[in-house]
VEXSE-18162 format. One record per residue (C-alpha): residue number from 1; z, y, x. Coordinates in steps of 0.05 Angstrom, whole numbers. Last residue first. Example, Ala and Ser with C-alpha at 12.3 -4.5 7.8 and 13.67 -1.06 7.14 Angstrom:
2
PT; i; Z; Y; X
PT; 2; 143; -21; 273
PT; 1; 156; -90; 246
***
This chain:
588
PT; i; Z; Y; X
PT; 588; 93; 33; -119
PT; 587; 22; 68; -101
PT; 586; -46; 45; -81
PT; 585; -70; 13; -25
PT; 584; -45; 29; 42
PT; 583; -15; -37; 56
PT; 582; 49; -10; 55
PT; 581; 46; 22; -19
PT; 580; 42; 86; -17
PT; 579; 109; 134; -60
PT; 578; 81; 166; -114
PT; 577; 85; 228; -143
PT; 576; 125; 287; -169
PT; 575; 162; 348; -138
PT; 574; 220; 379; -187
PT; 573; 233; 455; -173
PT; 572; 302; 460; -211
PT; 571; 321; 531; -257
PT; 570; 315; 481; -322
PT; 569; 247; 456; -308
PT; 568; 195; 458; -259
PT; 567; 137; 423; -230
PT; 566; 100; 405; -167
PT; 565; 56; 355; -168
PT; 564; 39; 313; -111
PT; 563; -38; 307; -92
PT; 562; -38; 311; -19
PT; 561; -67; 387; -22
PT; 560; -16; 403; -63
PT; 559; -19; 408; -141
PT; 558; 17; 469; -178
PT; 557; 65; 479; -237
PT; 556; 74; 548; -284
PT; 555; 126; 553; -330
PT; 554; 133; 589; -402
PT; 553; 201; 616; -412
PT; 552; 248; 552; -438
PT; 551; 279; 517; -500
PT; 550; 309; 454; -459
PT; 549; 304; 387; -465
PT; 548; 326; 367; -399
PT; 547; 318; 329; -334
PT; 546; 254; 301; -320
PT; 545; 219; 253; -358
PT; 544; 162; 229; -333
PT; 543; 94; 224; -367
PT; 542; 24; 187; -338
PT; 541; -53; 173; -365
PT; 540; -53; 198; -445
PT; 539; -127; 204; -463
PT; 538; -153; 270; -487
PT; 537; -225; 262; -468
PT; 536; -212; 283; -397
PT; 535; -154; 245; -375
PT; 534; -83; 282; -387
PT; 533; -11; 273; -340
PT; 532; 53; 296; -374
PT; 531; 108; 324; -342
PT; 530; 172; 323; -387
PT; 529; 229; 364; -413
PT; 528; 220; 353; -487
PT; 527; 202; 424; -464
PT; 526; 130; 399; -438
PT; 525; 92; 412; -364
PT; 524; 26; 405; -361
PT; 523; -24; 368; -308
PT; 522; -96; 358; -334
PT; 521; -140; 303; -306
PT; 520; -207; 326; -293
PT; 519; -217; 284; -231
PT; 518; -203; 342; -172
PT; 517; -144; 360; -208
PT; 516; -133; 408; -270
PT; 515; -71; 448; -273
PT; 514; -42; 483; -326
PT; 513; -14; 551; -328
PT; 512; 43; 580; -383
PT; 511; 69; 509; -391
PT; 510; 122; 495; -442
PT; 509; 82; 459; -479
PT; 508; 111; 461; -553
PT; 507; 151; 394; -571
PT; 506; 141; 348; -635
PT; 505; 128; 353; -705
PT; 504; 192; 317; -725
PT; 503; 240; 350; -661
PT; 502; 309; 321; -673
PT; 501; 310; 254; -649
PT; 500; 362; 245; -605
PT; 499; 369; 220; -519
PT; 498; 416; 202; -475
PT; 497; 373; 196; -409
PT; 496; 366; 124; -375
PT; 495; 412; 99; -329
PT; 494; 463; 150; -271
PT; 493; 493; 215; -295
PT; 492; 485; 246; -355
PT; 491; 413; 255; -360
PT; 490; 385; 297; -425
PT; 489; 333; 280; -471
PT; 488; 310; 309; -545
PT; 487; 265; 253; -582
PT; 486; 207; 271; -625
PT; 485; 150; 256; -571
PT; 484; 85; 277; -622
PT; 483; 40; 307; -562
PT; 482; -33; 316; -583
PT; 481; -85; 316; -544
PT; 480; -137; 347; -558
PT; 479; -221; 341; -546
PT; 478; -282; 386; -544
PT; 477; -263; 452; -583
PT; 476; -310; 512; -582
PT; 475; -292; 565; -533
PT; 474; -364; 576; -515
PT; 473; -357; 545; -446
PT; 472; -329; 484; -483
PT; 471; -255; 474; -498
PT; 470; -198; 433; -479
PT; 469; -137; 432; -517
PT; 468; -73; 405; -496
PT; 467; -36; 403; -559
PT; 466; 28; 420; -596
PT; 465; 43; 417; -680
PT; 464; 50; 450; -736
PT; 463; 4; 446; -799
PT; 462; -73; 475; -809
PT; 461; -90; 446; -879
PT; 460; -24; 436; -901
PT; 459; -4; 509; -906
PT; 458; 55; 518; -939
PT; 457; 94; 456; -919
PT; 456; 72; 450; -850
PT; 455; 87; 524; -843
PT; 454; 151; 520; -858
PT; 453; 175; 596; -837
PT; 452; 159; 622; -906
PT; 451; 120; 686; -898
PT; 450; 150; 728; -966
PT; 449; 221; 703; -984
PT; 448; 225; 685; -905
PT; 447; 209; 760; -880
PT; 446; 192; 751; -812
PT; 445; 117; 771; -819
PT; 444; 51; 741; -799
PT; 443; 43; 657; -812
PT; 442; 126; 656; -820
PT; 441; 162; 615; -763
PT; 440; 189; 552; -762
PT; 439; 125; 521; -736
PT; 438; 78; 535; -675
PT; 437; 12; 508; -666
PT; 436; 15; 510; -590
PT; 435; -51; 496; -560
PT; 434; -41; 492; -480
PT; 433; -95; 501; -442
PT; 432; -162; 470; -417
PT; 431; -232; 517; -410
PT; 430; -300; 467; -399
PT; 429; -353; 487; -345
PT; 428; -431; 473; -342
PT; 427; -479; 460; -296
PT; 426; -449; 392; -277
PT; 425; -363; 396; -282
PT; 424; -327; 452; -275
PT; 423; -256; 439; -306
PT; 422; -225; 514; -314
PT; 421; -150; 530; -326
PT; 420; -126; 580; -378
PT; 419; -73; 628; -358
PT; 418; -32; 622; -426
PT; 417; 20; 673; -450
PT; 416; 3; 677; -523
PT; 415; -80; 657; -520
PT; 414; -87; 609; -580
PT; 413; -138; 620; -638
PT; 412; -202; 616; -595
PT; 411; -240; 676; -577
PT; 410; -319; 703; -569
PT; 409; -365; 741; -527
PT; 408; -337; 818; -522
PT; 407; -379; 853; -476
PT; 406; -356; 881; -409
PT; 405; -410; 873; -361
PT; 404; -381; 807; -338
PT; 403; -382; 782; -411
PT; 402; -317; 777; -438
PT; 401; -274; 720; -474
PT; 400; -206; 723; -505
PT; 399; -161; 668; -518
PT; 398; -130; 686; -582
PT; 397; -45; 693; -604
PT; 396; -1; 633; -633
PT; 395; 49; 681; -663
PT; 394; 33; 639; -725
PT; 393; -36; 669; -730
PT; 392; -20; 738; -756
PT; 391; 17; 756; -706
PT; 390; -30; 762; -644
PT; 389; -12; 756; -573
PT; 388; -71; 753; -520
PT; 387; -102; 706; -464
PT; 386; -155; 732; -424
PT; 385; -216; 703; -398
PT; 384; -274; 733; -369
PT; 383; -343; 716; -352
PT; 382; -373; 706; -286
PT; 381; -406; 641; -309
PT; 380; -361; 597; -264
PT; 379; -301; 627; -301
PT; 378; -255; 695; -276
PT; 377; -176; 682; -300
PT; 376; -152; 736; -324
PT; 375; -70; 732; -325
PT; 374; -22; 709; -380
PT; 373; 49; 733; -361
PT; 372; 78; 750; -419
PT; 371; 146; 777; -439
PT; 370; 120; 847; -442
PT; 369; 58; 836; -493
PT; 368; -11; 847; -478
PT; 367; -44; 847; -561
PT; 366; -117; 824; -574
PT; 365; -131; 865; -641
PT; 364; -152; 834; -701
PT; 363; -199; 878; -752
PT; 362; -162; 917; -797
PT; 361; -105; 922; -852
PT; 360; -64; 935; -801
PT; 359; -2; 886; -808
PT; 358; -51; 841; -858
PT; 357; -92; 829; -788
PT; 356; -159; 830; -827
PT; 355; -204; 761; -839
PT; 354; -223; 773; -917
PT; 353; -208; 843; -951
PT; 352; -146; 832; -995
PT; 351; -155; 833; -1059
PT; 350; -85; 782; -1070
PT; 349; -34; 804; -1012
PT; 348; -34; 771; -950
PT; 347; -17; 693; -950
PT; 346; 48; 657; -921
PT; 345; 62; 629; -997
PT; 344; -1; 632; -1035
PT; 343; -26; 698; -1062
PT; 342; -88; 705; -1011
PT; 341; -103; 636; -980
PT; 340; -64; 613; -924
PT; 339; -68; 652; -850
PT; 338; -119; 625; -800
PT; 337; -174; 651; -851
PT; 336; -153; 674; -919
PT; 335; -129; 743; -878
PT; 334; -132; 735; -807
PT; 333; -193; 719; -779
PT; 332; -241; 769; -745
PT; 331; -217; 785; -682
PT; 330; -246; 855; -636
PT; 329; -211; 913; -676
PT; 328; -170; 923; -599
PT; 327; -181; 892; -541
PT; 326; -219; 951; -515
PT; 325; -265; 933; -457
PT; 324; -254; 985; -386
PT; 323; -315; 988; -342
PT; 322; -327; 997; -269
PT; 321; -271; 1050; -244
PT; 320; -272; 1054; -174
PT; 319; -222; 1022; -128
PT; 318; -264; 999; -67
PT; 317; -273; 933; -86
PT; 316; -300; 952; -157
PT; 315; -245; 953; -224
PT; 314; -255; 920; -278
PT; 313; -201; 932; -332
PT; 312; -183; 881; -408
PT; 311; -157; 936; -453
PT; 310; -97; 947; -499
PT; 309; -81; 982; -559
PT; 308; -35; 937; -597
PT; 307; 24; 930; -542
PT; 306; 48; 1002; -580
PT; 305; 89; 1054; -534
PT; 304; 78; 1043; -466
PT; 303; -3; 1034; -468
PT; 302; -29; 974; -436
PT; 301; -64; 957; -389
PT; 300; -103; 896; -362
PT; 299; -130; 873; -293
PT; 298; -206; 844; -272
PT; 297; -226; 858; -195
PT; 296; -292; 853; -178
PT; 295; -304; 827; -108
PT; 294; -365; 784; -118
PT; 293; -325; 722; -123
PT; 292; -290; 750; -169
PT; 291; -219; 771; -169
PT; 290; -158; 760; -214
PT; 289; -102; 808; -227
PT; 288; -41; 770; -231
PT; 287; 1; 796; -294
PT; 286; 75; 808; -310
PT; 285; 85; 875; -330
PT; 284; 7; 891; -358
PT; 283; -5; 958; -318
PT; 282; -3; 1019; -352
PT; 281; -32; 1064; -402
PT; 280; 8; 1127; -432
PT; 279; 43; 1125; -496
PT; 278; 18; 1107; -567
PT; 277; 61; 1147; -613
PT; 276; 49; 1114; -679
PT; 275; -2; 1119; -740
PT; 274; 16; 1094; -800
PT; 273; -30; 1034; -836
PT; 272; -90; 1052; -880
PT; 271; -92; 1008; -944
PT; 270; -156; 1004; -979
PT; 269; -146; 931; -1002
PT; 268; -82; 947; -1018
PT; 267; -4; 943; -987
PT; 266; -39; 894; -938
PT; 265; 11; 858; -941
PT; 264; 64; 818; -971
PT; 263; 100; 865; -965
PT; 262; 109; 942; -966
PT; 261; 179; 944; -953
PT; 260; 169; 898; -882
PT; 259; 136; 967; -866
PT; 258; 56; 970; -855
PT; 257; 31; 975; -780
PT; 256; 11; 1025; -727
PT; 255; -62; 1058; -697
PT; 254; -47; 1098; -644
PT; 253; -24; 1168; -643
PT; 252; -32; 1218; -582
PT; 251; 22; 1239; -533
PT; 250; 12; 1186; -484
PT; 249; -71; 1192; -486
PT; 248; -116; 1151; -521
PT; 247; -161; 1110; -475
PT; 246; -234; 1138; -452
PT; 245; -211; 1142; -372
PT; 244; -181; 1066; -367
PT; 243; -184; 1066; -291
PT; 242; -168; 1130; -276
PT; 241; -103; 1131; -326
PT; 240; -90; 1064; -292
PT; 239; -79; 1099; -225
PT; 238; -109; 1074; -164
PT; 237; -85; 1057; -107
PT; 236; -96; 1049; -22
PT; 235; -66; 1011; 31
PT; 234; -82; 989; 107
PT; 233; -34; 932; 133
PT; 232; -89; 905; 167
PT; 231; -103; 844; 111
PT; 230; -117; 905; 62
PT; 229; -69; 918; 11
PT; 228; -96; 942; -52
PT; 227; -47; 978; -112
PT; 226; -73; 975; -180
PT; 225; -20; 1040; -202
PT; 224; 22; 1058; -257
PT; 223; 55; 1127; -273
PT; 222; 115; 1172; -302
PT; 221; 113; 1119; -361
PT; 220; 133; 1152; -436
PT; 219; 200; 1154; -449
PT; 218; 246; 1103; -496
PT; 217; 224; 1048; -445
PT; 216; 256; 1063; -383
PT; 215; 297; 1114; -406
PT; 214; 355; 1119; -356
PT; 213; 301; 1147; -303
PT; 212; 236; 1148; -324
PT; 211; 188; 1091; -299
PT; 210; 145; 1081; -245
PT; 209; 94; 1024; -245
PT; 208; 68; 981; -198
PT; 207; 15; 930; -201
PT; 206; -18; 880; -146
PT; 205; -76; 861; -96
PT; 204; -85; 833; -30
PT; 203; -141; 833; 13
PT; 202; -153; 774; 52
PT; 201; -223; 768; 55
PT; 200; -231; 708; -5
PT; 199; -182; 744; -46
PT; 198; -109; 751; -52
PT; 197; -62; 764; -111
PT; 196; -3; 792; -120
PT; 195; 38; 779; -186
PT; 194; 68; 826; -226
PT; 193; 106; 886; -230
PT; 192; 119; 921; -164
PT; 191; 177; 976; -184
PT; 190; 181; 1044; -177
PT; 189; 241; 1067; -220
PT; 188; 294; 1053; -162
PT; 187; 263; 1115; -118
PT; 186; 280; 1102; -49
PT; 185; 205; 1117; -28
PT; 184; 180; 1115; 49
PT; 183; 107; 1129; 23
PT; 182; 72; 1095; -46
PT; 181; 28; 1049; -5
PT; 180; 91; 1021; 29
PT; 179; 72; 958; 69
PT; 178; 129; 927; 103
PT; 177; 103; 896; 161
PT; 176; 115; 830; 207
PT; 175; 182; 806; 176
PT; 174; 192; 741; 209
PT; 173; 195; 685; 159
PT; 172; 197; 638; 222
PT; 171; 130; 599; 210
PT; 170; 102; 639; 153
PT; 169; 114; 705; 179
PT; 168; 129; 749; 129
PT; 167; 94; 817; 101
PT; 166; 136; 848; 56
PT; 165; 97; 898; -6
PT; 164; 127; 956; -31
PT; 163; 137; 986; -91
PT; 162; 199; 1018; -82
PT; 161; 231; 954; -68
PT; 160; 194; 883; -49
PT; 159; 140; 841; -66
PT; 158; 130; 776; -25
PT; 157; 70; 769; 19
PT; 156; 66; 704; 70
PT; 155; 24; 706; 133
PT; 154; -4; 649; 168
PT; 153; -74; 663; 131
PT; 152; -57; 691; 63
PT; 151; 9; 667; 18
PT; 150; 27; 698; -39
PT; 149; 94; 712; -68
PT; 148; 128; 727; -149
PT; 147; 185; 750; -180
PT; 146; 171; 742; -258
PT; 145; 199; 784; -301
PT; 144; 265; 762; -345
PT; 143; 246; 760; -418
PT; 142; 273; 812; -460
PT; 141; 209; 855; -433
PT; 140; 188; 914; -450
PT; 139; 170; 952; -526
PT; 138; 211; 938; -590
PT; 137; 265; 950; -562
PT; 136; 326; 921; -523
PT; 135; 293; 921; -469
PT; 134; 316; 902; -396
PT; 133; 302; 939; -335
PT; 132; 236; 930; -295
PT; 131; 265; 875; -228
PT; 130; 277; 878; -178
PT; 129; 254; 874; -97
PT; 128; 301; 876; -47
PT; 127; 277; 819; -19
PT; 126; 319; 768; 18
PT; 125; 278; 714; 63
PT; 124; 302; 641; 71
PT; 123; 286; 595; 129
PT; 122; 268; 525; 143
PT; 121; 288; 485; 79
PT; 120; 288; 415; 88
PT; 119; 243; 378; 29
PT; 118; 259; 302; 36
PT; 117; 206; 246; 50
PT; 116; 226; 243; 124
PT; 115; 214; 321; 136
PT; 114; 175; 360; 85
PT; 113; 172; 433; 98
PT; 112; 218; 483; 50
PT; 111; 204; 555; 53
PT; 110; 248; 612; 19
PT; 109; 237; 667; -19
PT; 108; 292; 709; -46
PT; 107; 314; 751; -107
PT; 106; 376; 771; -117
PT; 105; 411; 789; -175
PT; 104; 451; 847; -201
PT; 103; 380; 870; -222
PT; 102; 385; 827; -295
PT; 101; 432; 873; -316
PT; 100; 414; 877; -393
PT; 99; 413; 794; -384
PT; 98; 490; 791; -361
PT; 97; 523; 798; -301
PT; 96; 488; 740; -254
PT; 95; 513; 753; -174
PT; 94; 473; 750; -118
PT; 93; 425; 691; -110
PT; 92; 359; 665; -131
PT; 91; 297; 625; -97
PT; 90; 235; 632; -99
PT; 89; 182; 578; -77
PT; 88; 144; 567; -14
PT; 87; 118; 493; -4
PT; 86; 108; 473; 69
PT; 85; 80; 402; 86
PT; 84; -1; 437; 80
PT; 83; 10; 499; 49
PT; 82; 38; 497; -24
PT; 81; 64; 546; -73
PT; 80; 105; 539; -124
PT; 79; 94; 583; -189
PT; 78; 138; 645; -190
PT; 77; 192; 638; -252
PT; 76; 194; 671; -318
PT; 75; 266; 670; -348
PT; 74; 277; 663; -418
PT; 73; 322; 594; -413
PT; 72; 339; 587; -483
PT; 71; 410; 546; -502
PT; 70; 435; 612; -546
PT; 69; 378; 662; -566
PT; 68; 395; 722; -582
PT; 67; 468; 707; -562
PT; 66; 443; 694; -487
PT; 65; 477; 638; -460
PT; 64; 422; 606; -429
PT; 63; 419; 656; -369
PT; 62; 506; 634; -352
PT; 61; 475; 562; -358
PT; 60; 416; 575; -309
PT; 59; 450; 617; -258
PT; 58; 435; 569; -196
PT; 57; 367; 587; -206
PT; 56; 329; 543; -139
PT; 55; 359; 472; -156
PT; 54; 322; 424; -114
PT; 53; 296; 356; -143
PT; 52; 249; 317; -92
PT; 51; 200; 255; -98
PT; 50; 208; 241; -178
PT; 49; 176; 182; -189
PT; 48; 114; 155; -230
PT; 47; 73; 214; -246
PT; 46; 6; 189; -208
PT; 45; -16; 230; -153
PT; 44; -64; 290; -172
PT; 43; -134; 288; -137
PT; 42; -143; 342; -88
PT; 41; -181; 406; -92
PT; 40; -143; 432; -137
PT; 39; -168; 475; -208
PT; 38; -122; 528; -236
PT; 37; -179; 570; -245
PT; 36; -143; 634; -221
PT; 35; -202; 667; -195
PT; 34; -166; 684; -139
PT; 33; -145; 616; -127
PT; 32; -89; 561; -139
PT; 31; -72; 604; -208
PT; 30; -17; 643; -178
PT; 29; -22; 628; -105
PT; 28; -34; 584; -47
PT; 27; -43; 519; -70
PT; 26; -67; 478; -23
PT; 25; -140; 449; 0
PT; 24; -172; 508; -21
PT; 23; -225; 503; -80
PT; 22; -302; 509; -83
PT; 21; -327; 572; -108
PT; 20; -363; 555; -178
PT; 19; -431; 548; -177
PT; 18; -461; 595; -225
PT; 17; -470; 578; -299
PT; 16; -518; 639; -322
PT; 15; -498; 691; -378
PT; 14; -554; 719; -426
PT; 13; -532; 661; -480
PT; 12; -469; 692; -481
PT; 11; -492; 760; -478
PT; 10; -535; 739; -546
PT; 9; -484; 715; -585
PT; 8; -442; 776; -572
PT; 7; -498; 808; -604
PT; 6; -505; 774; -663
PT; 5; -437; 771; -668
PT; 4; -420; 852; -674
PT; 3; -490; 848; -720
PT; 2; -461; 801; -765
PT; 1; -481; 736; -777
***
């Protein structure tokens, strides 16, 4: 074992199980908590009905119909959130133009309280919050950014312009405040990015970033901020160039990768890749920083020109820098590892070195990507998780793990847009997410002649398919379940869905953050357009269909305090349960 291991081994070990904070009865926020364990405090009702179906993106088909990628729906939504019989969820209007001018929309938040078994919405609050610009590069998002709430106390926090934060009355929707930590700003390139999150004394925190003017991602960043909202309105920031003091600066050069001329790679076993402009660090576009129970807050940054140099930030209640991990040079299996052998088809140039990214000829580096929105999420033990994008595994990226002191522990080989959930369960904890072995695409390059996109074909031994995985506090595997539904669905009116069998190896989860209820049982949402229910062990307990098979932006889903499930697919906020039986006993 090397001495990188070794000693990675030995923080593990170092680490304690603490109890985990016990969960609130809703769901208040990304994650359920501000750990972002995904874990309710009720038990999940069984997935036999659908209770309510609400449209809340009524601009679904014009979204789909981006030439890119015709009949995809790459839109990141906020995940519902639920306070006793109200459920706060976004909702769009305004007018859709076209993905490139994503901010002709508008983005509202609405609640919805349940009255006779149907959702009734109460009132409806307009933000003029948007979006960061569209990219048609290689950096920013092509995805559309998530909009995202909070709810604390009675109060509800939705993000607005200049980056700003509204205050709302729960009850009446009431503006109460408009926090603006950056002044009374009307500049349109300083945008909250992200998700807020709240901790256990009501403090809220987010991202913001200010971008240049016409060049939003051609130029380097003017600035980005960790921005804290106390629950008195009080504010205060941080930059991320504070935060993340030892990172390369925007002018310097970062380490880049080979050109498609130079496949398959590396070029040699010596090879040194070009360097690149790296850009300043900045706030992760889409993320939820999460917070311990001791305070610390964890957040990630990344620098504007190259997603490959990266860092995993803790930051101390009061703002202060506390440590700042590298994700880079950290992974140790891509070449002749998760990739085929050297010289077959998919595999990295014979001689080269074993377990390099072939793209940088290198140890793997954990990448943050625009169109993600995988957040920390803080285990029982105080260690860190974050999920990352790597290439070189199918596009399947690595769950990262960090000691709370900063030290790399260990990853799995899936982490692309995931918040992991956590099942704590004796002393110990397992880690559930989705596992998506992807297929029809190459194992690290897009050049067909060279990374043939069947990957069942060419590399037998690891082949494509889509699982819940959970794993053990060490990231090691303890069950799967696999989902092998071929059949593409649709409803067209009244009677069972029309349905074809086009999908051989299956559907990828399109869940970006499961749920595990009080039992174990993990809740995850599918694009064969179904909710599936999960035992511990990897037993199958409930599905429903839905609505659609639909290609789709990674969805989050959340379990209220009664145990309903609330879901999405297709722009529609789906609620899921049973109805009691009269007696009391059971469901019908």
């Amino acid at each position: 074992m090397n001495p990188q291991r070794l000693a990675a081994a030995a923080a593990l070990a170092s680490i304690a199980v603490l109890r985990a904070p016990p969960p609130a009865p809703d769901w208040p926020q990304w994650g359920q908590n501000p750990q972002h364990t995904g874990r309710a405090a009720a038990a999940g009702q069984a997935a036999t009905r659908v209770l309510a179906d609400l449209v809340y993106d009524p601009f679904v088909e014009q979204e789909k119909a981006f030439p890119n990628s015709p009949g995809d729906l790459l839109v990141h939504y906020q995940a519902p959130l639920v306070k006793g019989a109200d459920v706060f969820m976004e909702w769009k209007s305004g007018s859709y133009t076209g993905i490139s001018t994503w901010e002709t929309q508008t983005w509202n938040e609405r609640r919805l309280h349940w009255e006779g078994g149907a959702l009734v919405a109460k009132w409806s609050f307009a933000s003029d919050w948007k979006p960061v610009p569209f990219s048609a590069g290689t950096t920013g998002p092509r995805w559309e950014p998530v909009f995202h709430a909070a709810l604390s106390g009675r109060y509800v926090y939705v993000p607005g312009a200049g980056g700003s934060l509204v205050k709302l009355d729960q009850a009446t929707g009431a503006v109460v405040r408009r926090i603006r930590p950056f002044g009374p700003t009307t500049d349109p390139d300083l945008y909250v990015c992200g998700v807020p999150t709240v901790d256990a004394r009501g403090n809220v925190y987010y991202n913001a970033i200010q971008l240049a003017h016409g060049q939003a991602w051609t130029a380097d960043v003017r600035g980005s901020w960790l921005v804290k909202v106390g629950p008195d309105g009080s504010s205060a920031t941080v930059s991320y160039a504070q935060l993340v003091p030892g990172a390369p600066l925007g002018g310097d050069g970062c380490p880049g990768t080979f050109a498609d001329a130079q496949l398959p790679w590396p070029p040699s076993p010596d090879a040194v890749a070009p360097k690149v402009r790296c850009g300043t660090q900045r706030a992760a576009l889409n993320l939820a920083p999460a917070v311990a129970p001791d305070g610390t807050v964890y957040t990630a940054s990344v620098a504007q020109f190259t997603d490959r140099t990266a860092y995993l930030v803790a930051v101390n209640p009061d703002l202060s820098p506390q440590w700042a991990a590298s994700l880079r040079d950290r992974l140790d299996d891509g070449c002749n590892v998760t990739i085929p052998p050297t010289g077959a088809p998919g595999g990295c140039r014979a001689g080269a070195r074993d377990g390099v990214d072939p793209a940088e000829n290198r140890p793997g580096a954990g990448r943050i990507l625009d169109d993600s929105t995988a957040s920390p999420v803080v285990a029982p033990d105080g260690s860190i998780l974050l999920g990352t994008f790597t290439r070189y595994d199918y596009a399947q990226g690595h769950l990262m793990k960090f000691s709370p002191a900063g030290a790399f522990l260990a990853a799995y080989p899936f982490g692309w847009d995931t918040t992991p959930a956590i099942y704590a369960h004796g002393r110990t904890y397992s880690v559930v997410l989705k596992d998506n072995q992807y297929g029809g695409i190459g194992s690290y390059c897009d050049v067909g002649t060279i990374c043939p996109s069947d990957r069942t074909a060419n590399h037998p031994a690891s082949p494509e398919g889509y699982f819940l995985t959970q794993l053990a506090a060490d990231l090691t595997p303890e069950w799967r379940w696999q989902n092998t539904n071929d059949l593409s669905c649709e409803r067209r009116g009244p009677g069972p869905p029309s349905c074809v069998a086009d999908h051989p190896a299956g559907f990828e989860w399109c869940v970006n953050a499961p749920a595990v209820d009080a039992r174990g049982i993990v809740y995850a949402n599918s694009e064969d357009g179904g909710l599936y229910a999960v035992q511990q062990g990897g037993r199958l307990r409930d599905h429903l269909f839905l609505d659609l098979a639909i290609g789709a932006a990674y969805t989050p889903l959340a379990i209220g305090g009664d145990g309903r499930i609330y879901t999405q697919n297709d722009g529609h906020l789906f609620v899921v349960g049973c109805v009691p039986r009269r007696n009391g006993r059971g469901c019908r």
